[in-house]
VOPAGU-2260 file (C-alpha; in pm, 1 decimal, decimal comma):
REM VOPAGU-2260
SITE   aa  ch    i         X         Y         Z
SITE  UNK   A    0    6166,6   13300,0    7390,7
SITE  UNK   A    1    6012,9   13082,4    7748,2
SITE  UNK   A    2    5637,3   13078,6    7674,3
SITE  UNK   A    3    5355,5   12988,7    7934,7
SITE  UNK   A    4    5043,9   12723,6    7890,3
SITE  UNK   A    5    4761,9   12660,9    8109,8
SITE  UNK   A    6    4523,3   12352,8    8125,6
SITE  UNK   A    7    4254,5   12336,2    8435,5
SITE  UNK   A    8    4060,5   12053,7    8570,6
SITE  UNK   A    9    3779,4   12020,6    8785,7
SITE  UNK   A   10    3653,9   11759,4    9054,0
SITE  UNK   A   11    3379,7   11515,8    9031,6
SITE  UNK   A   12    3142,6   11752,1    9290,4
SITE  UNK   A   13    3199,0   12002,6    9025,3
SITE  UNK   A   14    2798,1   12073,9    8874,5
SITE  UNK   A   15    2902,5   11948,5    8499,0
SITE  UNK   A   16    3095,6   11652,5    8611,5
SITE  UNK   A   17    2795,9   11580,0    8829,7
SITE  UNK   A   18    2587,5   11591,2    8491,8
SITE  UNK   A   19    2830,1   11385,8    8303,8
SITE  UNK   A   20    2835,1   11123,6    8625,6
SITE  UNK   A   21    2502,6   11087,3    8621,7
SITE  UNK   A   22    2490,6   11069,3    8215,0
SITE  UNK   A   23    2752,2   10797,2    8183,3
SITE  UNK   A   24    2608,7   10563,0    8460,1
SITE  UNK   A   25    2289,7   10565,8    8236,8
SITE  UNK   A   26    2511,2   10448,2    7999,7
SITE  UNK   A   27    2689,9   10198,4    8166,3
SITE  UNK   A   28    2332,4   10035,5    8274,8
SITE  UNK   A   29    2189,7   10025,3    7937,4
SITE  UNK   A   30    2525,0    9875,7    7800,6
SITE  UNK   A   31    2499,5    9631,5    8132,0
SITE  UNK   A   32    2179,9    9501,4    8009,1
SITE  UNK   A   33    2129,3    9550,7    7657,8
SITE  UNK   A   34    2494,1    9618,8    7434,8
SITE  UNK   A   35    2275,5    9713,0    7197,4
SITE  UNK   A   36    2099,6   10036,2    7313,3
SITE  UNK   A   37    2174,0   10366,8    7154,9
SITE  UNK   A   38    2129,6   10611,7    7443,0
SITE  UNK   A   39    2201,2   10990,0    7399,5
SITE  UNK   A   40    2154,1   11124,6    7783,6
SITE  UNK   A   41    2180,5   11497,8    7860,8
SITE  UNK   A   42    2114,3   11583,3    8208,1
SITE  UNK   A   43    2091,3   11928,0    8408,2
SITE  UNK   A   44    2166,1   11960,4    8774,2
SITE  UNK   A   45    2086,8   12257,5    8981,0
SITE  UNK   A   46    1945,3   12363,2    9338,0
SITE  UNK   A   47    1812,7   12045,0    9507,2
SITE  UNK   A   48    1693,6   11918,1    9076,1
SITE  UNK   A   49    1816,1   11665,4    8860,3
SITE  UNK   A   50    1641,6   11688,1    8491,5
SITE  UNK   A   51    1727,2   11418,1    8266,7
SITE  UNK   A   52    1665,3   11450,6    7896,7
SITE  UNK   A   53    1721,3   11191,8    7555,3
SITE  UNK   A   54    1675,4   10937,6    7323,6
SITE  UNK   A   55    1701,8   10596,3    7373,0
SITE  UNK   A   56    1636,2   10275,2    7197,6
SITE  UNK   A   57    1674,0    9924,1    7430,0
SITE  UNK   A   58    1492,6    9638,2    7557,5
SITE  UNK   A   59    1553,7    9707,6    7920,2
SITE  UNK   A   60    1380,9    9965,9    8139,7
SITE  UNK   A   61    1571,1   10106,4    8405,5
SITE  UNK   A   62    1526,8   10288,2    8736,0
SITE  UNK   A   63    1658,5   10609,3    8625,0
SITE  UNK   A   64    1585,7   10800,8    8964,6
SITE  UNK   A   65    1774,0   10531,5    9165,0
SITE  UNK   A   66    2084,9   10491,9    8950,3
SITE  UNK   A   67    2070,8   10909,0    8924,6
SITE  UNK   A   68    2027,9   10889,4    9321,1
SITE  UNK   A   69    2344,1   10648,3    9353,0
SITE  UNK   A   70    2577,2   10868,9    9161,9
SITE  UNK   A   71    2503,8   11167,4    9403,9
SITE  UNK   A   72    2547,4   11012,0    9692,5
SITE  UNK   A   73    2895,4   10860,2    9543,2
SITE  UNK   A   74    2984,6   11205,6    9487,7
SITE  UNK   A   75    2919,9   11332,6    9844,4
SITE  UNK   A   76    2619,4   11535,6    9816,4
SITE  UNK   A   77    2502,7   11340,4   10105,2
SITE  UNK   A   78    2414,4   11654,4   10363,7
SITE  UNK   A   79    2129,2   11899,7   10305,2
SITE  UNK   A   80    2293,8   12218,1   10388,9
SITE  UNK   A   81    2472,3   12139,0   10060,4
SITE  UNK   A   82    2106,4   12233,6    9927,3
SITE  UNK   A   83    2143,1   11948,9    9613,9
SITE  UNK   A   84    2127,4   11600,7    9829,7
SITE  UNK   A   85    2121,9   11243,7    9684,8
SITE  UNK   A   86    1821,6   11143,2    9897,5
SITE  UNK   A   87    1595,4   11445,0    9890,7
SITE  UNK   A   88    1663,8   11627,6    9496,2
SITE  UNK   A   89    1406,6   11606,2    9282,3
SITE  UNK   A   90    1403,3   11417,8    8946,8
SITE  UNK   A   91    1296,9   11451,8    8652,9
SITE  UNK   A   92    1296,3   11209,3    8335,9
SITE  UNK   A   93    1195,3   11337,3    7973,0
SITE  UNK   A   94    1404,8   11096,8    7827,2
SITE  UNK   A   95    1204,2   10965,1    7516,4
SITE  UNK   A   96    1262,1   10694,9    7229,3
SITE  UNK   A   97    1548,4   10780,7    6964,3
SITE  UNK   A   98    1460,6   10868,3    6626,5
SITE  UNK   A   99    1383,6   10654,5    6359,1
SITE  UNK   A  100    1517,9   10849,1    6129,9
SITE  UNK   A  101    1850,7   10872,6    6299,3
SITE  UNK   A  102    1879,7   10476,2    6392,7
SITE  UNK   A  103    1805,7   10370,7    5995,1
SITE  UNK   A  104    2138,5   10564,9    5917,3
SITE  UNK   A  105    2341,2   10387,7    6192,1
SITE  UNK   A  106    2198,7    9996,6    6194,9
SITE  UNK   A  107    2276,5    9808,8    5842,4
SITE  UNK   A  108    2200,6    9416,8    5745,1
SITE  UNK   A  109    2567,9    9366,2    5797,5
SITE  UNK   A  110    2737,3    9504,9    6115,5
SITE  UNK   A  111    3042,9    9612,4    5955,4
SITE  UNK   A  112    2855,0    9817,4    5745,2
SITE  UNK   A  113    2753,3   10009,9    6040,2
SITE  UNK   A  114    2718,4   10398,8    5973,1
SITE  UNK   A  115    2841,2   10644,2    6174,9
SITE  UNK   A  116    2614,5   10796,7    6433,2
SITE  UNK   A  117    2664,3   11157,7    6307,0
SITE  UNK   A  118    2853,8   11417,1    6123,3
SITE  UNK   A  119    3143,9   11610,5    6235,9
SITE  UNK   A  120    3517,4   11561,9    6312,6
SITE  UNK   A  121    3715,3   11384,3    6618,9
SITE  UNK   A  122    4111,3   11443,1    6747,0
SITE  UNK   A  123    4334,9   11243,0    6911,3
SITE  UNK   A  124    4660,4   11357,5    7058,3
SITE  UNK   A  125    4959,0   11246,2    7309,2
SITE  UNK   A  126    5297,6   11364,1    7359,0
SITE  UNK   A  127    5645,0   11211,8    7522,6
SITE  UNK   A  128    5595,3   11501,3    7771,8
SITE  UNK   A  129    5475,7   11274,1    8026,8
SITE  UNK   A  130    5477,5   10874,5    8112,3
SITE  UNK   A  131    5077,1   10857,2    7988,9
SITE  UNK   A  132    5104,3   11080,1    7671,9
SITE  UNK   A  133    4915,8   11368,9    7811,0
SITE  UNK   A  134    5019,4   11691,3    7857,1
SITE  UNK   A  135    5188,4   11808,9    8151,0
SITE  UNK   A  136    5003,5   12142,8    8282,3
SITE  UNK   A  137    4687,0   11908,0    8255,8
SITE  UNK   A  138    4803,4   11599,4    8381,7
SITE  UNK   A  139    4926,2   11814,6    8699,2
SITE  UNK   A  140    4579,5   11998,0    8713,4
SITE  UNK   A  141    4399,4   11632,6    8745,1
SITE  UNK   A  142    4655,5   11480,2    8984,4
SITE  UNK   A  143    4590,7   11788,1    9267,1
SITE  UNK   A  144    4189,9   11723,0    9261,5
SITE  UNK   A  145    4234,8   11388,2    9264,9
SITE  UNK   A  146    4447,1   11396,7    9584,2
SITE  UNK   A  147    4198,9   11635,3    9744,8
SITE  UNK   A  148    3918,1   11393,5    9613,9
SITE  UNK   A  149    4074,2   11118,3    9786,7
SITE  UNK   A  150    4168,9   11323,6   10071,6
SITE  UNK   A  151    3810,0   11413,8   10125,2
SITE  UNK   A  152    3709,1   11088,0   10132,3
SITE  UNK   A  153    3962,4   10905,7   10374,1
SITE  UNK   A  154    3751,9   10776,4   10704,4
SITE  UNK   A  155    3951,8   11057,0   10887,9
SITE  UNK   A  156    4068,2   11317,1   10701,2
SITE  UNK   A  157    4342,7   11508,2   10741,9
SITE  UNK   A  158    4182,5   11805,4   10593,2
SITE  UNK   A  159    3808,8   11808,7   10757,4
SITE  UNK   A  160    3630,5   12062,7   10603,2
SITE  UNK   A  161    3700,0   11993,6   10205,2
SITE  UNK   A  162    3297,7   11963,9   10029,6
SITE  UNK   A  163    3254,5   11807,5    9653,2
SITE  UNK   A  164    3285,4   12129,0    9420,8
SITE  UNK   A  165    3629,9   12198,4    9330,5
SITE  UNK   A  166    3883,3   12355,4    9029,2
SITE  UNK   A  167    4233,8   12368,6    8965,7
SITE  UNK   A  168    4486,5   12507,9    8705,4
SITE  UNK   A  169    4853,1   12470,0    8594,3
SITE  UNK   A  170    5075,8   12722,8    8431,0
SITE  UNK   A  171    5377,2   12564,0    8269,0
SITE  UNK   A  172    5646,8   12754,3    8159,0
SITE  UNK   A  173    5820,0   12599,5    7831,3
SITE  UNK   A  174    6165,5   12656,9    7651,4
SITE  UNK   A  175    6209,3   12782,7    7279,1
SITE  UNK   A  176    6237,7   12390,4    7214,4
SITE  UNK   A  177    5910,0   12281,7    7405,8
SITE  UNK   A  178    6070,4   12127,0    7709,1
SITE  UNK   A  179    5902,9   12189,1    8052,4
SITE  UNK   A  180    6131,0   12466,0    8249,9
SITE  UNK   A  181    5931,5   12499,7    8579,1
SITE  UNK   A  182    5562,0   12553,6    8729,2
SITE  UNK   A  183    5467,9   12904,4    8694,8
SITE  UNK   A  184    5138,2   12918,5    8824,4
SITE  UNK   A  185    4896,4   12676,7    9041,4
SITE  UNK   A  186    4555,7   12789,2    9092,8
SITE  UNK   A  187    4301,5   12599,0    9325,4
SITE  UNK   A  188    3954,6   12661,7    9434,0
SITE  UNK   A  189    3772,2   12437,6    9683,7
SITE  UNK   A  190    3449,9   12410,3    9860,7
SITE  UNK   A  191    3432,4   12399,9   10198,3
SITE  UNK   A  192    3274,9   12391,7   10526,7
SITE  UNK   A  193    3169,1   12711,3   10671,3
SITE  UNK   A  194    3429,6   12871,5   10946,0
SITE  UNK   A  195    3311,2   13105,4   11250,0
SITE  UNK   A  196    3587,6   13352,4   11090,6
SITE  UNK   A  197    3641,1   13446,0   10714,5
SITE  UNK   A  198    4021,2   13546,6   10761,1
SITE  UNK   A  199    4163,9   13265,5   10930,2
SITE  UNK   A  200    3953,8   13022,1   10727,6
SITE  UNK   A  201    4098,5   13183,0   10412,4
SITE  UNK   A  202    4466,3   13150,2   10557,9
SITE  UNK   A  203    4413,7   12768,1   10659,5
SITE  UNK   A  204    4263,9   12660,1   10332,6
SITE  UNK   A  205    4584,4   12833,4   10140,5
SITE  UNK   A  206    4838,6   12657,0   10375,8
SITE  UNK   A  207    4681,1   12307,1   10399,5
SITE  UNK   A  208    4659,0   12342,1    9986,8
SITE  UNK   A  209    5068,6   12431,5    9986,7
SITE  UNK   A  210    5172,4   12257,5   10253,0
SITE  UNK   A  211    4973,9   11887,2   10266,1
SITE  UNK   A  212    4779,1   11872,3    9890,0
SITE  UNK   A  213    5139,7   11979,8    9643,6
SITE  UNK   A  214    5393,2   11761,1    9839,8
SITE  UNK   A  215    5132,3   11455,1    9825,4
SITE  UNK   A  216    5120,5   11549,4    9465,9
SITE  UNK   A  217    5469,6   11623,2    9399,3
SITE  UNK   A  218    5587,9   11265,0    9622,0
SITE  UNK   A  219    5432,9   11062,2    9376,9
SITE  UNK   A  220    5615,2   11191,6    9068,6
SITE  UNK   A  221    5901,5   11115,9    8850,6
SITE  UNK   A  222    6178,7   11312,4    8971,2
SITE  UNK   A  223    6225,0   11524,6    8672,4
SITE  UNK   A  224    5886,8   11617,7    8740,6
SITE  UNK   A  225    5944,6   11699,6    9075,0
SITE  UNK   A  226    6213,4   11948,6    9023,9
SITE  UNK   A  227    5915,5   12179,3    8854,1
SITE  UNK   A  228    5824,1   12259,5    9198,5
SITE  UNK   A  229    6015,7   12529,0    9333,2
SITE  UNK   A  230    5983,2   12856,4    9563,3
SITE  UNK   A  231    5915,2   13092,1    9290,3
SITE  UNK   A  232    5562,3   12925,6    9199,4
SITE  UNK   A  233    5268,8   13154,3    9214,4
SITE  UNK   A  234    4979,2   13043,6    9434,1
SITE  UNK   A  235    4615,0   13144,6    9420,6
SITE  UNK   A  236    4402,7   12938,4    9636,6
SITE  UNK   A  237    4040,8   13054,5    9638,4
SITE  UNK   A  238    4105,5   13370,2    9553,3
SITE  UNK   A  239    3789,7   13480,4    9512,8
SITE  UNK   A  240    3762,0   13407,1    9921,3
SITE  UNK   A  241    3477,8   13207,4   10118,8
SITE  UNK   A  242    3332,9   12901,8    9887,5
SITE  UNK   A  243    3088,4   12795,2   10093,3
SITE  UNK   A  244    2809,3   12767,2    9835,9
SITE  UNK   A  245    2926,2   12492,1    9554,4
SITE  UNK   A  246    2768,0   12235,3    9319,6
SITE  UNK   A  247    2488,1   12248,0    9217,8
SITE  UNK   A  248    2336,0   12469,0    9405,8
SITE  UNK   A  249    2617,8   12761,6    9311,3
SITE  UNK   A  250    2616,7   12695,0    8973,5
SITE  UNK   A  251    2353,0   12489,3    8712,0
SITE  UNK   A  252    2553,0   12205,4    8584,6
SITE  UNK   A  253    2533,0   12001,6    8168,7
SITE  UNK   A  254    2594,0   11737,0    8068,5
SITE  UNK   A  255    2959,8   11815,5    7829,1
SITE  UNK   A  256    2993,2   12125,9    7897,7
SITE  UNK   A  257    3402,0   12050,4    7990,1
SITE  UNK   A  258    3475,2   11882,7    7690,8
SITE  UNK   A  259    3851,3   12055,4    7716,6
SITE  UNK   A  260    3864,2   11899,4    8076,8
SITE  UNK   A  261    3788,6   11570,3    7910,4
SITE  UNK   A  262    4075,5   11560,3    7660,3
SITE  UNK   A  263    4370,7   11794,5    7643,5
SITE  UNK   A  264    4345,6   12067,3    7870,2
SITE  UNK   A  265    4354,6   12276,9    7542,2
SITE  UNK   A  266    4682,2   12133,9    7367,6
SITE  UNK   A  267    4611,1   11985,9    7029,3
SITE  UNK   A  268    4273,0   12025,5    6934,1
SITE  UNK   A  269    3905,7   11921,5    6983,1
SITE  UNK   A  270    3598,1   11880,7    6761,0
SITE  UNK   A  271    3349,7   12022,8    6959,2
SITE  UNK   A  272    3148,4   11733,6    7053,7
SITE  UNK   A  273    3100,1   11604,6    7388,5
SITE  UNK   A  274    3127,7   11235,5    7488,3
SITE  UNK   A  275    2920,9   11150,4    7851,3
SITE  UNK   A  276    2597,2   11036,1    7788,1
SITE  UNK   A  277    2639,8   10917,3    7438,9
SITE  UNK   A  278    2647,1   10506,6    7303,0
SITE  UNK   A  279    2968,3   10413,0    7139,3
SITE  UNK   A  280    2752,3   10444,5    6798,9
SITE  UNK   A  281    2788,7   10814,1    6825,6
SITE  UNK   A  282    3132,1   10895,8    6687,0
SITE  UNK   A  283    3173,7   11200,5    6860,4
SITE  UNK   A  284    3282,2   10927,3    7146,9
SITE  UNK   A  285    3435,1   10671,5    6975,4
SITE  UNK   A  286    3653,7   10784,5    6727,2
SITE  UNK   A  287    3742,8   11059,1    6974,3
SITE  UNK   A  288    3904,7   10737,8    7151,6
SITE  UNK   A  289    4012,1   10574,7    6860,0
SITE  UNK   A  290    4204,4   10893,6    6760,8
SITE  UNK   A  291    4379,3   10919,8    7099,1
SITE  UNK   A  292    4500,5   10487,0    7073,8
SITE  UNK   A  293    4656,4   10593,4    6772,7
SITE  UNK   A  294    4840,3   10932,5    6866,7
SITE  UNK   A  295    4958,3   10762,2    7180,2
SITE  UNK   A  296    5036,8   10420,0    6982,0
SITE  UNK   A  297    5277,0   10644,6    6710,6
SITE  UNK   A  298    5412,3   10846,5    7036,5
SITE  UNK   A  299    5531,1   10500,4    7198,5
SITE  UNK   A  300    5612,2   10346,9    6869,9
SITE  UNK   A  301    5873,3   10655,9    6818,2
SITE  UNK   A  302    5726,0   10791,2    6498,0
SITE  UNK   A  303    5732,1   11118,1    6632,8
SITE  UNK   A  304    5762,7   11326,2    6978,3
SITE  UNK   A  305    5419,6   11458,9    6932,7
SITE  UNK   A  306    5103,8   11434,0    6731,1
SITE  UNK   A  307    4751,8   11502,6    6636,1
SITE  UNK   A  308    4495,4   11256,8    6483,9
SITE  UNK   A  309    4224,0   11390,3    6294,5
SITE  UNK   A  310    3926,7   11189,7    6144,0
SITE  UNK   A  311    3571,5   11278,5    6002,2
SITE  UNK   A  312    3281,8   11121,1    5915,3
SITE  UNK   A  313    2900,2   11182,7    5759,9
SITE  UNK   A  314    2624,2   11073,2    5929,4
SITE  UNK   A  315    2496,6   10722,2    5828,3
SITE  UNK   A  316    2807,3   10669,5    5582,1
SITE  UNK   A  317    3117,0   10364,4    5756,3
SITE  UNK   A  318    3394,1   10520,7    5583,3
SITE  UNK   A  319    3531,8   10783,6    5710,3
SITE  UNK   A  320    3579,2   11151,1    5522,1
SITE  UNK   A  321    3924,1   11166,8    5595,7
SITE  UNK   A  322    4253,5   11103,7    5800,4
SITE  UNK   A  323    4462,3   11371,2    5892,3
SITE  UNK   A  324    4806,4   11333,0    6085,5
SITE  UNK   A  325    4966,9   11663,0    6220,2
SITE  UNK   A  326    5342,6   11565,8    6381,5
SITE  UNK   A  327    5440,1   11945,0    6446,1
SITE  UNK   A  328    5769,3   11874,2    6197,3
SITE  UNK   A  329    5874,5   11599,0    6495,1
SITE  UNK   A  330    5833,6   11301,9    6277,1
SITE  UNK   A  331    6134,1   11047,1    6300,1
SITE  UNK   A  332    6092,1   10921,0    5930,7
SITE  UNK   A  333    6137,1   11074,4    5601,9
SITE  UNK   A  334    5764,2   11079,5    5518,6
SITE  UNK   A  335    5570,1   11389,6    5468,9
SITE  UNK   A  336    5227,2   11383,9    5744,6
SITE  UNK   A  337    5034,5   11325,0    5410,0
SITE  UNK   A  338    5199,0   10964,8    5376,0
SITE  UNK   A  339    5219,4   10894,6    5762,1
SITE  UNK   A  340    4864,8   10925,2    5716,6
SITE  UNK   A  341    4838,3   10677,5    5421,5
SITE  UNK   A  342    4985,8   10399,7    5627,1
SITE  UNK   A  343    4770,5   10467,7    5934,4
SITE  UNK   A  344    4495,3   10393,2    5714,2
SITE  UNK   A  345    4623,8   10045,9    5643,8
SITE  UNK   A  346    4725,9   10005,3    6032,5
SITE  UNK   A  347    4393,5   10125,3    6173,0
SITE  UNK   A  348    4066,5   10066,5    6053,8
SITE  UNK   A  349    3807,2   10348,7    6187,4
SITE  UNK   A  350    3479,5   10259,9    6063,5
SITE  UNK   A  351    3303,1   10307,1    6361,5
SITE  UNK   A  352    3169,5    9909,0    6371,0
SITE  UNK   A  353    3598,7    9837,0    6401,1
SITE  UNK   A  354    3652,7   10062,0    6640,9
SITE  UNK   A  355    3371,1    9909,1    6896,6
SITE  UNK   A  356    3540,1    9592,8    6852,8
SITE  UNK   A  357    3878,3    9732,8    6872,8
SITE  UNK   A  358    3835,8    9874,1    7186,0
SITE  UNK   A  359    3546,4    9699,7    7357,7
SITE  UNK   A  360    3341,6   10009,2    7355,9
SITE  UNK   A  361    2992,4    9777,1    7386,1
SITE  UNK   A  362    3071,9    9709,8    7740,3
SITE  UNK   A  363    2971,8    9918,6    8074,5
SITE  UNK   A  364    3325,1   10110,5    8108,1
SITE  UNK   A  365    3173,3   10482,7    8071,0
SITE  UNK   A  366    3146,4   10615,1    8455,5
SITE  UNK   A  367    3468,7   10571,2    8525,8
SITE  UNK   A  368    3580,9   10840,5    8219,6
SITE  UNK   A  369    3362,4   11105,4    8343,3
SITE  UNK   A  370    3556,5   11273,1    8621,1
SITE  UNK   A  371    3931,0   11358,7    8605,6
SITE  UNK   A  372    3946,1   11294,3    8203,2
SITE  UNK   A  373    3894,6   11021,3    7938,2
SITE  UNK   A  374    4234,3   11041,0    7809,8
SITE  UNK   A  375    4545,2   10949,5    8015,6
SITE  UNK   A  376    4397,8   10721,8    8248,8
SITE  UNK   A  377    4467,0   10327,9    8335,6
SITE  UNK   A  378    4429,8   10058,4    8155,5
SITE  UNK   A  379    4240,9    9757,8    8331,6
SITE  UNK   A  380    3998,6    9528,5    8360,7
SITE  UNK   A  381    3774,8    9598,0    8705,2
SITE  UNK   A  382    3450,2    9374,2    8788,0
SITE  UNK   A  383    3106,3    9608,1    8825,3
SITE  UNK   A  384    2848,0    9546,4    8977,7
SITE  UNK   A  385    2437,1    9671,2    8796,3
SITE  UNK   A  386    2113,4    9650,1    8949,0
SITE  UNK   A  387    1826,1    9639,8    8684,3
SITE  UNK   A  388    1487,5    9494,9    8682,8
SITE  UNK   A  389    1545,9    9182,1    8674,4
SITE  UNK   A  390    1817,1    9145,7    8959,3
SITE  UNK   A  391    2175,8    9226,1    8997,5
SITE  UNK   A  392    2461,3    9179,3    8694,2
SITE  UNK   A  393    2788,2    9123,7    8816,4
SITE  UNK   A  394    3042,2    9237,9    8479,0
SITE  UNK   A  395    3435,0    9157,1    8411,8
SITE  UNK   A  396    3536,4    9458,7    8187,5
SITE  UNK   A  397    3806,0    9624,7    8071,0
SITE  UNK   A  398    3892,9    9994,9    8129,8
SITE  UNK   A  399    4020,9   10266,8    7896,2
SITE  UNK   A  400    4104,4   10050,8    7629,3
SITE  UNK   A  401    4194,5   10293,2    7427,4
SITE  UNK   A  402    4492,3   10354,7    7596,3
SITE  UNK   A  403    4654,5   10053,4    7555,1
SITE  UNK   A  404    4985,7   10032,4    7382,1
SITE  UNK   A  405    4921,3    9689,4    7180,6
SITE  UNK   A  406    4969,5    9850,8    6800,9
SITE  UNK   A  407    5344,9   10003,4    6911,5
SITE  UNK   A  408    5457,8    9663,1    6692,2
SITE  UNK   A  409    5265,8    9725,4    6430,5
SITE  UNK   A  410    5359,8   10102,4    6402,0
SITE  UNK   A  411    5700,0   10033,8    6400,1
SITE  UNK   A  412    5690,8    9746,6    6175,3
SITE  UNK   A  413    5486,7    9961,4    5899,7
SITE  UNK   A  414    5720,2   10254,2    5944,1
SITE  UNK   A  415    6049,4   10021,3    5983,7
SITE  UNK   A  416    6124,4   10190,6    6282,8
């Protein structure tokens, strides 16, 4: 029997993305200036406040309130009706050195012997669903807020009144055999500007969101994707009405508090731990994206048509607990998941020291992955620009590394594919 599933998204104006924003381009500074650091940065947004809150040990010193200021006015928070603004919110910095006892079970004499930055366990996933691996209600759910994003942002927009905060949500309907029928269901929700009348604002949001945001979408699609989009799909744009109030100032924003968002819009699984904010030492981030190169690597390779990546780890210890492969019985080789696993192991080395070096995790690539998902996006390399205390840093790195396809030969030569 046809069976539905949902995956939502949400913009970068959204409060927790704002958190996560402003959490990763503390990151990317500290990595800018000092590879070294270990930074864990939480922050909390709300009306016309920004609190910022961690550990941190570096050599550099960094104007947190002007980097914090930056990423808000990047946003659009730029007008103080919005009630949060990048020029006038307070700011607030508790963040504090990390502890001792926590950095003597990371650093080791030897930097392979590097122990992992905490407990816990980290999934991968990717599919054939889609050309990047991702799942498709998801995928969709990210490609309509960034069109609105980038809608909101041309010099004269075709839609006027679009402000930062925004969700959306996809409804797929599947066959018995896990093949994409149709769209069921698109739900969007989208700040805005406030109209003189409540009825025909309500009716001109809905039919710009129908009418100029899903064909923009839809145009730049594979055609088999396109043909998802009929007349029988279900529609609820704001349908809780008037959305003037947004961001911040609606609703107190975390840092990782979409962790779903972040990954797989609720297809495979996730450990629980968020990534924004955190150094590359902390394996909640790291092996997250390790786990994710190798489901996609095994998906390209032709292993399989699906697959989940599991892999664990206790605090202060290189090696990890465990591998665990799940290929939901799509596996194109006459190997259990137990011995997939085995050889994945020899392919992929995952103590966390590896995996920095693997995937170039030491560099400033973090503020890019906090809006619109980690997983899924482009690979390439993109010059940044830092400002720190002692003048401007101009960086070559690379982006999303960890979606690169460069072990599909290895795969398919250890599984004589």
């Amino acid at each position: 029997m046809a069976y539905l599933f949902t995956s939502e998204s949400v913009s970068e104006g959204h409060p927790d993305k704002v958190a996560d924003q402003i959490s990763d381009a503390l990151i990317d500074h500290f990595m800018a200036f000092d590879p070294k650091s270990k930074v864990a940065c939480e922050t909390l947004v709300t009306t016309g406040q920004v609190i910022l809150a961690g550990e941190v040990n570096s050599n550099i010193y960094l104007d947190v309130q002007s980097i914090t200021r930056e990423v808000i006015r990047k946003i659009g928070y730029t007008k103080a009706e919005y009630m949060f603004e990048a020029n006038s919110c307070g700011i607030l910095s508790a963040i504090h050195e990390q502890s001792a006892d926590i950095n003597q079970g990371v650093d080791r004499g030897k930097p392979e012997e590097q122990g992992a930055g905490d407990q816990g366990m980290m999934f991968g996933y990717a599919t054939k669903e889609t050309e990047n691996y991702m799942p498709l209600a998801l995928d969709l759910a990210h490609k309509i807020l960034k069109e609105l994003s980038e809608i909101r942002n041309q010099e004269n927009p075709i839609i006027h009144y679009l402000r930062p905060d925004a969700k959306s949500q996809v409804t797929i309907e599947y066959s018995d055999d896990h093949i994409p029928q149709r769209i069921d269901t698109i739900v969007v929700s989208t700040q805005h500007d406030d109209f003189d009348t409540e009825p025909n604002m309500l009716a001109k949001i809905k039919k710009d969101i129908i009418e100029i945001v899903i064909p923009r979408v839809k145009a730049k699609l594979k055609p088999e994707l396109q043909a998802l989009f009929t007349d029988k799909i279900t529609y609820h744009i704001n349908p809780t009405g008037k959305f003037v109030i947004g961001g911040p100032h609606g609703d107190t924003g975390l840092t990782g508090r979409k962790i779903i968002v972040d990954t797989y819009g609720g297809k495979g699984a996730h450990g629980g731990g968020a990534f924004s904010g955190k150094d590359p030492s902390k394996v909640d981030r790291s092996a997250a994206y390790a786990t994710r190169h190798i489901a996609k690597n095994l998906v390209a390779a032709g292993l399989c048509d699906q697959v989940l990546v599991q892999v664990s780890y206790a605090i202060g210890v290189a090696k990890p607990c465990g591998l665990f492969i799940d290929t939901y019985g799509t596996a194109k080789v006459n190997l259990t998941d137990g011995e997939i696993a085995r050889k994945v192991e020899e392919i992929f080395d995952m103590r966390p020291y590896f995996i920095e070096q693997r995937l170039k995790l030491r560099n400033p690539i973090y503020s890019e992955t906090a809006a619109y998902g980690h997983m899924g996006r482009k690979n390439e390399v993109v010059t940044k620009k830092f400002v720190g205390p002692n003048g401007t840093k101009n960086l070559e790195v690379e982006l999303f590394t960890w979606e690169k396809l460069d072990y599909v030969d290895a795969v398919k030569s250890a599984f004589q594919l």
